[in-house]
C-alpha positions as CSV (number, residue, x, y, z in Angstrom):
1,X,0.0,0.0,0.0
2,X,1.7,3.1,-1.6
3,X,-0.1,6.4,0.0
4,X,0.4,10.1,0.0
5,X,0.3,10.3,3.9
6,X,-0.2,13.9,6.0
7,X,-0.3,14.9,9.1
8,X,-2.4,17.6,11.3
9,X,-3.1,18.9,14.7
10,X,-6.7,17.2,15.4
11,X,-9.4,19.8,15.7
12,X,-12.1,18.6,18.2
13,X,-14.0,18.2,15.2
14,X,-11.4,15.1,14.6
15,X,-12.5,13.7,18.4
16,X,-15.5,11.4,17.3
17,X,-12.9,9.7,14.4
18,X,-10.3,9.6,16.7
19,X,-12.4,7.9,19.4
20,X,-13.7,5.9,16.9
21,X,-10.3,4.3,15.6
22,X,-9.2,4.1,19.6
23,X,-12.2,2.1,19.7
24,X,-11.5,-0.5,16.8
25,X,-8.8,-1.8,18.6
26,X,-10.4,-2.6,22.5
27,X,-11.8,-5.9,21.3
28,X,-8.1,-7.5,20.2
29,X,-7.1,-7.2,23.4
30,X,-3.8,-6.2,22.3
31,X,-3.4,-2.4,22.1
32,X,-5.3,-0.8,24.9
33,X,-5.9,-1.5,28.5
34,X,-10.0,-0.7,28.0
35,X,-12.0,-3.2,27.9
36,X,-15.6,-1.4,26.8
37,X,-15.5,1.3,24.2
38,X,-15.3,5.1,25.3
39,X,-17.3,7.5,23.9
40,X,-16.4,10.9,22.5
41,X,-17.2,12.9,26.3
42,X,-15.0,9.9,27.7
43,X,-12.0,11.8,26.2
44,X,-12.7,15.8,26.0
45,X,-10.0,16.3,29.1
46,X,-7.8,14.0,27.2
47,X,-8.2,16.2,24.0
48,X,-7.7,19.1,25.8
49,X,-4.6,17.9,27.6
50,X,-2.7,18.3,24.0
51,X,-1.2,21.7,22.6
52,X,0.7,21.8,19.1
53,X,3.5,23.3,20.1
54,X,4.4,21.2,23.2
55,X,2.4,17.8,23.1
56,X,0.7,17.0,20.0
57,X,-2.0,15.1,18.9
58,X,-2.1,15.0,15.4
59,X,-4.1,13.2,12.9
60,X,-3.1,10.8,10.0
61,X,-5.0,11.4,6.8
62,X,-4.5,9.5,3.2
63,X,-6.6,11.4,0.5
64,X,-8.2,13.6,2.9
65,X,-9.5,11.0,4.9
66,X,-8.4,10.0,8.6
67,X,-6.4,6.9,8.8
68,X,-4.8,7.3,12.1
69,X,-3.9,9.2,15.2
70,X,-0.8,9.8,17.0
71,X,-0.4,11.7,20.4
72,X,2.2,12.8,22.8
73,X,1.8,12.9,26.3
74,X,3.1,14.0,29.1
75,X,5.0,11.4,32.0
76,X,3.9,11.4,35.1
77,X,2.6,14.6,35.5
78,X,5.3,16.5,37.1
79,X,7.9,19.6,35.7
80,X,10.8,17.3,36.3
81,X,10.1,14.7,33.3
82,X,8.7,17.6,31.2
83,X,11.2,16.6,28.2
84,X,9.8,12.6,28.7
85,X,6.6,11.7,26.6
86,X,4.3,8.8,26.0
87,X,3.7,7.9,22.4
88,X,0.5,6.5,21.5
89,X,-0.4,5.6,17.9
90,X,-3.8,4.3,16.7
91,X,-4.4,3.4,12.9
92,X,-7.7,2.6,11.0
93,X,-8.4,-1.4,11.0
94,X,-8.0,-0.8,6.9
95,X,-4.3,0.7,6.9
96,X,-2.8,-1.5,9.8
97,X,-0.1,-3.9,8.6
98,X,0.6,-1.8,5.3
99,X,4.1,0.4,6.7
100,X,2.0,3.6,8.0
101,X,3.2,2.4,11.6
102,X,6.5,3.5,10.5
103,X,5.8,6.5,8.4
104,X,3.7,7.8,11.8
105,X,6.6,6.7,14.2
106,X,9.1,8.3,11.8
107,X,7.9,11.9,11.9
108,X,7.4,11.4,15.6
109,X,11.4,11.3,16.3
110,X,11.8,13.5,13.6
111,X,9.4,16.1,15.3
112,X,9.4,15.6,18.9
113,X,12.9,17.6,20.1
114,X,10.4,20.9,18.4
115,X,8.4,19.9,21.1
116,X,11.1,20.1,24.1
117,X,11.2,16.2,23.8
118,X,13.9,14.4,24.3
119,X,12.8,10.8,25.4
120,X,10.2,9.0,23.8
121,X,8.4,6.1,25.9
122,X,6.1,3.6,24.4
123,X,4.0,1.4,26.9
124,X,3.0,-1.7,24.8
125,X,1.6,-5.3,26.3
126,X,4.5,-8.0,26.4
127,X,1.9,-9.9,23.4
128,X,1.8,-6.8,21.5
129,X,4.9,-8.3,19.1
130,X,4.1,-6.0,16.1
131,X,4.3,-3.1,18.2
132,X,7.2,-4.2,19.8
133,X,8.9,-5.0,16.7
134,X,7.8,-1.4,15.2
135,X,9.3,0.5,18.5
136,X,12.4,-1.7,18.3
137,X,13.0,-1.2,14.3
138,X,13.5,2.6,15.3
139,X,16.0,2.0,18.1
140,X,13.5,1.4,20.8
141,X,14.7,-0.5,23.8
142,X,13.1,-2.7,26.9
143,X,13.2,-0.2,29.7
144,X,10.9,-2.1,31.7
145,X,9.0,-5.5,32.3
146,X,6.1,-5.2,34.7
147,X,4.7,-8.7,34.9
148,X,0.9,-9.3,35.3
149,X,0.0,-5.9,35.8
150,X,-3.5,-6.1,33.8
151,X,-6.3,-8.6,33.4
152,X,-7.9,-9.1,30.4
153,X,-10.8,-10.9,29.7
154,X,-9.3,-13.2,32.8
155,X,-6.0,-13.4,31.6
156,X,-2.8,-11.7,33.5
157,X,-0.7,-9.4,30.7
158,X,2.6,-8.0,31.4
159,X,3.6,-3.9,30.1
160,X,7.0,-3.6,28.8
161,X,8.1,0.2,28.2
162,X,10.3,0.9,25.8
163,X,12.7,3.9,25.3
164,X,14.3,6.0,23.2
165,X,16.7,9.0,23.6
166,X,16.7,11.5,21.2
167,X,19.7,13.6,22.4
């Protein structure tokens, strides 16, 4: 899959397509620790804990059409780890598997010292293999392993966090 990809700081008109590609992925198990869909209200103080210039949450579009989302926020909540972010990225069930994971992680490291950044953390379940490959394939490493820390569906996961530096 060959596509013109862009990228954009979501406009809360984006909310409702981004909540609704969050919510694609809740059933796999896999990506997110939710384990019943969240609705558009569910997220407004999330939104609104994003700014462009300092921790972005932009959308992924492919002939003017959302295909993605990709947000950075901020770790642990205190002044100390301001240049540390979270990455999360969420793609469309239709363009997962196709490379756009890469083109999305990609302009992350490219973009994210604009932002003050200079760590990038990924929190990803220890099943979550193509994730983990993804992070890893751009330098990530294992900075943590925090066995059985959620329950799904019954069944103990473990959270790995991996790392990068930037500078």
């Amino acid at each position: 899959m060959s596509l013109e990809i862009t990228f954009r700081d979501a406009t809360l008109e984006d909310l409702p397509t981004i909540v609704a590609i969050y919510n694609t992925t809740i059933a796999s198990r896999m990506v997110t620790a939710d384990t019943e869909p969240v609705t558009v209200e569910d997220r407004l103080k999330w939104f609104h804990e994003h700014s462009p210039a300092k921790r972005p949450l932009w959308v992924v579009e492919t002939d003017g059409k959302i295909c993605g989302w990709v947000s950075l926020q901020s770790f642990y909540g205190r002044p100390a780890y301001n240049a540390t972010v979270e990455i999360s990225i969420y793609l469309d069930e239709k363009y997962r598997g196709h490379g756009l994971g890469k083109t999305v992680l990609a302009k992350v490291i490219k973009e994210a010292p604009k932002c003050e950044v200079d760590t990038l953390l990924g929190f990803i379940f220890a099943h979550n293999e193509p994730s983990i490959r993804l992070f890893n394939s751009f330098g990530f490493e294992k900075w943590a392993h925090l066995p059985e820390v959620a329950t799904l569906d019954g069944v103990k996961r473990d959270l790995v966090i991996l790392g990068k530096k930037l500078r």
